[in-house]
C-alpha positions as CSV (number, residue, x, y, z in Angstrom):
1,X,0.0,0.0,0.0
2,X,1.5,3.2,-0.9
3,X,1.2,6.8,1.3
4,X,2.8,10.1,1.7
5,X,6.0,10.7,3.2
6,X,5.3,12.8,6.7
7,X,7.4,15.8,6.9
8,X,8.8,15.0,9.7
9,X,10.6,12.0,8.5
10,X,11.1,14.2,5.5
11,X,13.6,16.0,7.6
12,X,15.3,12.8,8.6
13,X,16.2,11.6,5.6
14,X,20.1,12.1,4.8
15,X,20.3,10.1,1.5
16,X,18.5,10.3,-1.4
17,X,19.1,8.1,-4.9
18,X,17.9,6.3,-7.9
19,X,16.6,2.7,-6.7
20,X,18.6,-0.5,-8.4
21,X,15.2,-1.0,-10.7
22,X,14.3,2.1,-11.6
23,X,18.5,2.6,-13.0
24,X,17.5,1.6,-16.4
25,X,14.8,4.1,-16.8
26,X,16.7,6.7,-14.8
27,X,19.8,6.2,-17.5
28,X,17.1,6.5,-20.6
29,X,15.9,10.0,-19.0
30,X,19.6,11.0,-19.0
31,X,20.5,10.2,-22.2
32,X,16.9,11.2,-24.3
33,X,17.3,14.6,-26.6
34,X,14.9,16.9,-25.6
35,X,12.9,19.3,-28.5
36,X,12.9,21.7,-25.8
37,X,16.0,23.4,-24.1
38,X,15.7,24.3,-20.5
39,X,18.9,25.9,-20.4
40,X,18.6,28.5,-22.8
41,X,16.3,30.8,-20.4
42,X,14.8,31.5,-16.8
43,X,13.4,28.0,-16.8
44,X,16.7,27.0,-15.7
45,X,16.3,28.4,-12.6
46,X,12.9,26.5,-11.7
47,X,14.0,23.6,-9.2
48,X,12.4,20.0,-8.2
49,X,10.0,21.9,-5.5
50,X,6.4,21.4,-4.4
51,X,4.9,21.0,-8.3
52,X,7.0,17.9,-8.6
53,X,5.9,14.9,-7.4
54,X,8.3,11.9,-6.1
55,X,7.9,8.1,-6.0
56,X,10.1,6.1,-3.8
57,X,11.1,3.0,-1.4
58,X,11.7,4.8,1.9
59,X,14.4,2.8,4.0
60,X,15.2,4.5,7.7
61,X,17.4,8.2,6.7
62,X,17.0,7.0,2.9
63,X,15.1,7.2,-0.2
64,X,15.5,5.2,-3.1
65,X,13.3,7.3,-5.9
66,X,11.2,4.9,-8.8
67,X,10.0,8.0,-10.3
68,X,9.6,11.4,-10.3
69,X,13.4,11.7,-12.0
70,X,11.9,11.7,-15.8
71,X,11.3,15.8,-14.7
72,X,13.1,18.1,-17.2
73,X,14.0,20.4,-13.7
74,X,14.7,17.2,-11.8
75,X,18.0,18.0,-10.0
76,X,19.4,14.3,-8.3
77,X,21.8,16.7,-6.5
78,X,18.7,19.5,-5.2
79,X,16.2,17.7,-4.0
80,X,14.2,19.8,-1.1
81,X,12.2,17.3,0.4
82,X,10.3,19.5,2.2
83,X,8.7,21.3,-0.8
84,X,8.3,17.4,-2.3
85,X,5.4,15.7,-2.6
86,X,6.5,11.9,-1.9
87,X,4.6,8.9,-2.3
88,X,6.1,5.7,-0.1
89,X,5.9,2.4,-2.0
90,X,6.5,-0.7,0.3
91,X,9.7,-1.7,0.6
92,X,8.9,-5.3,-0.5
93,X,8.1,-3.5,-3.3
94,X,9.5,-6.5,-6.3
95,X,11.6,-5.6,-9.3
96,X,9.0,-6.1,-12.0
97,X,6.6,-3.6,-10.0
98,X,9.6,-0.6,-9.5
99,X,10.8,-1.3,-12.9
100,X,7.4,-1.0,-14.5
101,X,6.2,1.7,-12.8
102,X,9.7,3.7,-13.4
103,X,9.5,3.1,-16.9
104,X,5.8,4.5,-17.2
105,X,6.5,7.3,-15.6
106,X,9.6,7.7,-18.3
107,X,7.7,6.6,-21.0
108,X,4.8,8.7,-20.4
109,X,6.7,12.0,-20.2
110,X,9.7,11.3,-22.3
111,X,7.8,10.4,-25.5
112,X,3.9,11.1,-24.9
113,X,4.1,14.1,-23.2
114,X,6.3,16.2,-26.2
115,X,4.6,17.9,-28.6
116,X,4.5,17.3,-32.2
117,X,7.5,18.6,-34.3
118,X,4.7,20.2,-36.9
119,X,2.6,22.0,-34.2
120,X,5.4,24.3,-32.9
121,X,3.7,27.3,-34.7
122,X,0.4,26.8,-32.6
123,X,2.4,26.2,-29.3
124,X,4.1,29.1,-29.8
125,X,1.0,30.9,-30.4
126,X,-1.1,29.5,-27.5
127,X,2.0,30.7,-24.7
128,X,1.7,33.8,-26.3
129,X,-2.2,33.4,-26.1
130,X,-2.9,31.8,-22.8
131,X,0.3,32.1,-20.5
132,X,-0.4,34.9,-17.9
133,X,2.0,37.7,-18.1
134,X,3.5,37.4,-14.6
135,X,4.6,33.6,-15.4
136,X,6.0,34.6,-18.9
137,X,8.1,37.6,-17.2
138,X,9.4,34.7,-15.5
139,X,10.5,31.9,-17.4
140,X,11.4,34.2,-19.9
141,X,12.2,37.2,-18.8
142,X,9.8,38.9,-21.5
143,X,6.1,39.9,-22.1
144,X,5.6,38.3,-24.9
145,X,7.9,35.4,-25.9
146,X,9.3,35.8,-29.5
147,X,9.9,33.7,-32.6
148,X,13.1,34.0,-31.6
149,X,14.2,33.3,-28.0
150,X,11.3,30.3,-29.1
151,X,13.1,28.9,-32.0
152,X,16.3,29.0,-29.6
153,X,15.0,26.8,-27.7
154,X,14.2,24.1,-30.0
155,X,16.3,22.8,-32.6
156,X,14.1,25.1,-35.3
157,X,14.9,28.1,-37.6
158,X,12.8,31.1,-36.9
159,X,11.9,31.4,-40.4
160,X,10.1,27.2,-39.4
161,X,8.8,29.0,-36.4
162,X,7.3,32.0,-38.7
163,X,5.8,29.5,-41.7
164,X,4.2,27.1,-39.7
165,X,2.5,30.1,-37.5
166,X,1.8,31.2,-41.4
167,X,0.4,28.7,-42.7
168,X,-1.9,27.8,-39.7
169,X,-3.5,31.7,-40.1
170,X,-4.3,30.6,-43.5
171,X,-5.9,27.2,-42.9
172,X,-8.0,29.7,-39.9
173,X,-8.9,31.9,-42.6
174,X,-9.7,29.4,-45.1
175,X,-12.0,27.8,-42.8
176,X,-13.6,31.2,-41.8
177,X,-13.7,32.2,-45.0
178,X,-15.4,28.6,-46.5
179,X,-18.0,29.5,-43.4
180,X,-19.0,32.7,-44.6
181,X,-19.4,31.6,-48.2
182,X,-21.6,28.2,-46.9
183,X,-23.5,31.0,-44.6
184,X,-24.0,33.2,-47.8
185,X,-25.1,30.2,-49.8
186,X,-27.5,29.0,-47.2
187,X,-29.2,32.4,-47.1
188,X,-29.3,32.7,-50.7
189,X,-30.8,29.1,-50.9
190,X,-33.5,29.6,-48.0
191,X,-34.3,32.8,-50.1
192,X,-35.4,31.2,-52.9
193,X,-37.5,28.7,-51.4
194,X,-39.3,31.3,-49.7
């Protein structure tokens, strides 16, 4: 049966590391190329805290973490356990259960959670859209985020950036404009029969 860590205990613990079965999935995490840079601005100064959730074997003044590792902000070496959320799994916990539920966690944010290559236009377009100002001041350092400091964080050109946002404003016009014309026609149709 699994349960949150207490706080208290929290503030025991003196050693915290990948368990033996979740190493495999740990070493994929470490090694996987990212479309997305956190380096390249204020991001990289977000650290495992109280957003992050961590899954682990808890052991006396250790932790052995299953999951929570596949983070792009996880820091092995910055772990604040007291801004953690940490789920205990029991210790008898076997090596097909860790090892499974490490490489879900992996699997699920590694390769499911990305976005598509193609859609990078519209993602761009929906941070500008839907990211409150305050939170864009501070991951980037910016208002607005631009087609720039964006296409620097991926491994895109701007001008990609710039055609795909191009080309999806003329599929939204298209459509808008098709619409309008089927509106028009159903008017002019409805008149007729009148």
């Amino acid at each position: 049966m699994v349960s949150l860590l207490h706080k208290k205990y929290a503030r025991r613990i003196h050693k915290v590391s990948i368990h033996p079965y979740a190493e495999a999935a740990w070493r994929f995490t470490n090694k996987t190329q990212y479309l997305f840079s956190s380096g390249l601005t204020a991001i990289e100064q977000i650290r495992f805290g109280p957003q992050q959730t961590l899954h682990a074997i808890h052991k006396s003044d250790t932790l052995q973490l299953i999951s929570g590792f596949e983070s792009a902000f996880f820091d092995l070496g910055n772990i604040q356990l007291d801004d953690s959320i940490v789920i205990v799994h029991p210790s008898a916990s076997s090596q097909a259960y860790i090892g499974s539920h490490a490489w879900k966690a992996v699997i699920s944010k590694s390769l499911f959670g990305s976005i598509t290559e193609d859609s990078l236009g519209a993602t761009f377009d929906s941070i500008n859209e839907l990211m409150p100002e305050h939170i864009m001041q501070e991951l980037f350092n910016a208002k607005r985020l631009s087609e720039e400091k964006f296409a620097s964080m991926t491994t895109k050109s701007r001008g990609c950036i710039a055609k795909q946002r191009s080309k999806k404003r003329r599929l939204e016009q298209s459509t808008i404009e098709a619409k309008d014309t089927k509106s028009v026609l159903t008017m002019v149709l409805e008149s007729l029969h009148e």
